[in-house]
C-alpha positions in Angstrom: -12.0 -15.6 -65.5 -11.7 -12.9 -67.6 -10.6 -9.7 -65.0 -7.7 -10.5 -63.3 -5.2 -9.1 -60.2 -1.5 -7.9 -61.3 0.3 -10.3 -60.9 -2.2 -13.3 -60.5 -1.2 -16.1 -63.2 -3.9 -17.5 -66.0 -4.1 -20.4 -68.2 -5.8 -20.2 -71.1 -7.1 -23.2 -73.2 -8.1 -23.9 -76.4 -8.0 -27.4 -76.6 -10.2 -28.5 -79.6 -11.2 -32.3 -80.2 -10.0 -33.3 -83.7 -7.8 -31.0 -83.8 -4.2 -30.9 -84.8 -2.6 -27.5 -84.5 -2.7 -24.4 -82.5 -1.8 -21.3 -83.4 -2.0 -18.3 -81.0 -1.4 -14.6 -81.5 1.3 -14.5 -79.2 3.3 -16.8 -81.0 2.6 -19.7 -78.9 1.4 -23.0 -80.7 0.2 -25.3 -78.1 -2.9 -25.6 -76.8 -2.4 -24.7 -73.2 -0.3 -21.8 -72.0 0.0 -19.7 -68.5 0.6 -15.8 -68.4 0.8 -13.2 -66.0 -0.9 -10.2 -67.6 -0.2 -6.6 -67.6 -2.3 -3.7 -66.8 -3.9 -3.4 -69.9 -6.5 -5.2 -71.8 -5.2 -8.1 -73.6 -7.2 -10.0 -76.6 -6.0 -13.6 -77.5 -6.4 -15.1 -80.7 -6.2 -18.9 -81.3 -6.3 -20.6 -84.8 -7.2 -24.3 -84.6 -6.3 -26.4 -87.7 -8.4 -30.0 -88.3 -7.2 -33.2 -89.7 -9.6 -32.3 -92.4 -7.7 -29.1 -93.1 -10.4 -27.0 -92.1 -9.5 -24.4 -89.6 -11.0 -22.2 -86.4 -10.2 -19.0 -85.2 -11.5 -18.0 -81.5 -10.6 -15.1 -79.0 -10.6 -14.4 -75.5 -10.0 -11.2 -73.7 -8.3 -11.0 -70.6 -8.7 -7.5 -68.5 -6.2 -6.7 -65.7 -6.8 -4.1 -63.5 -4.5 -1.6 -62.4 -2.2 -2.0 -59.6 -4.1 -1.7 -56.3 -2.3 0.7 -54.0 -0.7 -0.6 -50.7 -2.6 1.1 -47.7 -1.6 4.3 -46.1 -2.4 4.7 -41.9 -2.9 7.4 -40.0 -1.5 6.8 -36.3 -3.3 8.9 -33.4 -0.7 8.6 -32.2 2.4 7.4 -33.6 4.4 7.1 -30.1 3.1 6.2 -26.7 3.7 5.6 -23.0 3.6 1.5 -22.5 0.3 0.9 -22.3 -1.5 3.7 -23.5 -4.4 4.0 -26.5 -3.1 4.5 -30.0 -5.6 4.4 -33.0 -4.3 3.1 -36.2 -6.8 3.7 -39.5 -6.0 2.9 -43.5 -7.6 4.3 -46.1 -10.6 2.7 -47.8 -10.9 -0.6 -49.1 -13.8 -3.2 -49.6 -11.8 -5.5 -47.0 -9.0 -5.1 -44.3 -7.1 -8.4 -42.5 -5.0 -6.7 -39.7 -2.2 -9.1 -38.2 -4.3 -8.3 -34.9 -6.8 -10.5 -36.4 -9.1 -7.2 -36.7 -10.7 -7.0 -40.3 -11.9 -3.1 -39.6 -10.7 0.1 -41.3 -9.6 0.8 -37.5 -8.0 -0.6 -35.1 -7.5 0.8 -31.3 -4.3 -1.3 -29.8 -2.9 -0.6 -26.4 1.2 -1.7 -27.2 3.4 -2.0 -24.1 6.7 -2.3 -26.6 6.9 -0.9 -29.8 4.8 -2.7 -32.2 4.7 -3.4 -36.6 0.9 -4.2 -37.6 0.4 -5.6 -40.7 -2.8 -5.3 -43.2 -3.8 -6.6 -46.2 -6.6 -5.1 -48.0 -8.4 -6.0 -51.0 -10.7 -4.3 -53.6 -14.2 -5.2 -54.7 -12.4 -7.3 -57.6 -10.5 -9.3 -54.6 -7.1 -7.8 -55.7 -5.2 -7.8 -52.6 -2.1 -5.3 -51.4 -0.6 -5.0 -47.9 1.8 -2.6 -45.9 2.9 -2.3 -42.4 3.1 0.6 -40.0 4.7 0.7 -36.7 3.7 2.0 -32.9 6.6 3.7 -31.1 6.2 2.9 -27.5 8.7 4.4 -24.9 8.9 3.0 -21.6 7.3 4.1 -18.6 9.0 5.6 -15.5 9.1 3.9 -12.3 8.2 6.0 -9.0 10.1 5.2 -5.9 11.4 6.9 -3.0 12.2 6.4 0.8 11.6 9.1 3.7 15.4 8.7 5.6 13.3 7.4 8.4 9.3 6.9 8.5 9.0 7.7 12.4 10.2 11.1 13.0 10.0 13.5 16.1 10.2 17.5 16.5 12.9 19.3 18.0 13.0 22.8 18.3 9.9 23.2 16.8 10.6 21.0 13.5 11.4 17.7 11.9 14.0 17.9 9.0 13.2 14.8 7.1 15.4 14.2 3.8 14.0 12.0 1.4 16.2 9.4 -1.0 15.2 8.8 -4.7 15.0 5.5 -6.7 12.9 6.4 -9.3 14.2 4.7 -12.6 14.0 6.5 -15.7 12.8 9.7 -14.9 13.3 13.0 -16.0 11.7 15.4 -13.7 10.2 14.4 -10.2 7.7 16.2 -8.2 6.9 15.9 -4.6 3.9 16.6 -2.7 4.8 15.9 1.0 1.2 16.5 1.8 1.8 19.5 5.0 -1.0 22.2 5.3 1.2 23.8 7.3 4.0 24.6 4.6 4.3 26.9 1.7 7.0 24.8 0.9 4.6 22.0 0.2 6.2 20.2 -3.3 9.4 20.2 -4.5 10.9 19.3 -7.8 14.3 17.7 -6.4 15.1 14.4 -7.1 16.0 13.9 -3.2 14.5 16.9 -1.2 14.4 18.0 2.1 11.5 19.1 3.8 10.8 20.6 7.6 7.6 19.8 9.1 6.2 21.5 12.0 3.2 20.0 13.3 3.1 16.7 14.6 0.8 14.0 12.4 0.5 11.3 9.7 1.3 12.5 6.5 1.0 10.9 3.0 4.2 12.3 0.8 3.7 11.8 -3.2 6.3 11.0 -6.1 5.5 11.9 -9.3 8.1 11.6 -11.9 8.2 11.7 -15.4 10.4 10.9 -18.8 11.7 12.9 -21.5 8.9 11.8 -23.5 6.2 12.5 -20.8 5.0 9.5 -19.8 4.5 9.2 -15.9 4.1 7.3 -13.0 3.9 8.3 -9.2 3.8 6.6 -5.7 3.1 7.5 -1.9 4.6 6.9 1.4 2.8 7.7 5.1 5.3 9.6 7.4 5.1 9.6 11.1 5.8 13.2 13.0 5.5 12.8 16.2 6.3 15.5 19.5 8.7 13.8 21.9 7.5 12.6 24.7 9.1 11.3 27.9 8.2 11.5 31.8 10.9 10.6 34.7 9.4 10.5 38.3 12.1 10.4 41.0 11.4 7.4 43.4 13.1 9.7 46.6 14.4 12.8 47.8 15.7 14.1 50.7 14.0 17.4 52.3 16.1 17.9 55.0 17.4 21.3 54.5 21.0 20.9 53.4 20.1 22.5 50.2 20.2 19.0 47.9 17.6 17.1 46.4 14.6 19.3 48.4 12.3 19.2 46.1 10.3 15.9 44.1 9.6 17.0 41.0 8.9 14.5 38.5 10.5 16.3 34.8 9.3 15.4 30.9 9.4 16.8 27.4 6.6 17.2 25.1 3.9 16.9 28.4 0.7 18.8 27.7 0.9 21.4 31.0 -2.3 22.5 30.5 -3.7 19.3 31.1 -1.5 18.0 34.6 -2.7 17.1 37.5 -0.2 15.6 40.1 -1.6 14.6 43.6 -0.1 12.7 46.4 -1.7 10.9 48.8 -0.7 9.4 52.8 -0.6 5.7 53.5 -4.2 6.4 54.8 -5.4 7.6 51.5 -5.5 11.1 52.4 -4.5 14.0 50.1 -1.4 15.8 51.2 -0.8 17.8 48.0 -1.6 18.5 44.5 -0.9 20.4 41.6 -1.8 21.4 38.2 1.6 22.6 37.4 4.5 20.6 36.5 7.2 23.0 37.4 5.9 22.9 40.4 7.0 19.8 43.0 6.3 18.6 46.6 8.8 20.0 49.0 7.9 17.5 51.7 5.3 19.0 53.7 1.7 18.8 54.4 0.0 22.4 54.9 3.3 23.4 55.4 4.5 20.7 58.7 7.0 18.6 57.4 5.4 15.0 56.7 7.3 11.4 58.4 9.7 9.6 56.9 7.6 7.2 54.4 6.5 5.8 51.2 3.9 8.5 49.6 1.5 7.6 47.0 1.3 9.8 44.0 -0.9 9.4 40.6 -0.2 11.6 37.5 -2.7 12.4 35.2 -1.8 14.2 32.2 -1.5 13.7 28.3 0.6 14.0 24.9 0.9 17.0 23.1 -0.9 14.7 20.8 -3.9 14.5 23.0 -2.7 11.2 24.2 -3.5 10.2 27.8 -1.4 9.4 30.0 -1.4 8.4 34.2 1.1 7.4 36.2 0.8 5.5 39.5 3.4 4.7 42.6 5.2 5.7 44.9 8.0 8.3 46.2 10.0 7.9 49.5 10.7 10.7 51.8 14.1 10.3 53.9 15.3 12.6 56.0 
């Protein structure tokens, strides 16, 4: 082999039969020698000496090649979130070994920690060199938040709800708490507060990010509900002393404009209705007070949601 790598060993020979001396250029008198040759083209000259005293000079020349260059990369790019694309591309060789086990000029790699990749590259000669470049990966955030409470009603026209941050490693957050109603609709606190003021099912949005950008977000449904509840007296006493006259059954967050209240005799006659709920039975039917009895009385109405609602039973008159 007469081109050789830096650095890559020979042995040359001259071994002769008959004969009894060796004599090299370099010095050297046996017939066998090893060298690691330098980057220039070396010519070695061997003089072989016979028992008959007649001599033979031969030569071989040995040429190393210049020092291949380790590879340079260009990183697109050099840092990342966890997980993310990075491109990773030396400059040109005949061949490429990457520690991936990728033998490519490029290599895409998706690193969740920060990663060295090695490569060793050779020449059209075979003469090999190899370097290593590294992949900064910085770790991603992790979303998280609570709503104080998930089932919330309005009062006075609004539901304060305050949400609570566990995000981990973040940097700056960003809320969408997903209201039409609001111009107040995000929020970059880590813990805001936020008033809604229509009643529904609402999907509310983390996004946070670190210093380095990378990002990660998370949702949570929240419940606004109007309040509802509906007492019906099961007595009263219309007797004219001034107390308790009037049944009136009372609620919060009843739909008035859809109430119908009518009560009935133990025959199953009507004796009064209304569509009003401020408005109550004072005892009479057509105006005669009615007997001292049980009175039937179904309720129709709804939610301010829209859901329905009916009540059925009874209310006693005493006198």
């Amino acid at each position: 082999k007469d081109t050789l790598c830096p650095e890559e060993p020979v042995t040359i020979s001259a071994a002769s039969e008959g004969a009894i001396s060796y004599e090299w250029n370099t010095g050297a008198t046996e017939p066998i020698f090893t060298l690691v040759p330098d980057s220039v083209v070396t010519t070695f000259v061997c003089t072989t000496t016979y028992k008959n005293g007649c001599t033979r000079t031969d030569s071989v020349t040995v040429y190393a090649v210049a020092t291949i260059e380790p590879p340079t990369f260009i990183l697109e790019p050099a840092e990342v979130c966890a997980g993310d694309r990075a491109m990773i591309t030396a400059n040109e060789y005949a061949t490429y070994h990457w520690s991936t086990g990728a033998n490519t000029q490029s290599i895409t790699v998706f690193p969740q920690a920060t990663t060295t990749y090695a490569l060793t590259v050779a020449d059209e000669v075979g003469c090999s060199s190899s370097a290593e470049t590294q992949i900064i990966v910085h770790p991603m955030p992790i979303a998280a938040f609570a709503p104080e409470s998930y089932l919330n009603f309005l009062e006075d026209g609004g539901a304060d709800l305050q949400f609570i941050d566990f995000a981990e490693n973040s940097f700056n957050w960003t809320y969408d708490f997903g209201d039409q109603w609001s111009n107040a609709n995000t929020s970059n606190e880590p813990a805001p507060l936020h008033t809604y003021t229509h009643s529904g099912i609402y999907t509310v949005t983390q996004w946070v990010t670190s210093d380095f950008g990378c990002a990660d977000s998370v949702t949570h449904l929240v419940s606004i509900q109007k309040p509802f509840y509906f007492y019906i007296p099961n007595s009263f006493t219309p007797d004219g002393d001034g107390i308790n006259e009037i049944w009136r059954p009372l609620g919060e967050g009843v739909d008035e404009s859809n109430y119908v209240c009518t009560i009935f005799d133990r025959n199953g006659r009507m004796i009064f209705q209304t569509t009003t709920l401020t408005q109550g039975w004072d005892g009479t039917d057509h105006g005669k007070p009615v007997p001292c009895a049980a009175y039937v009385y179904v309720i129709q109405t709804s939610t301010m949601d829209a859901v329905p609602k009916e009540y059925v039973g009874t209310v006693t008159v005493i006198r």
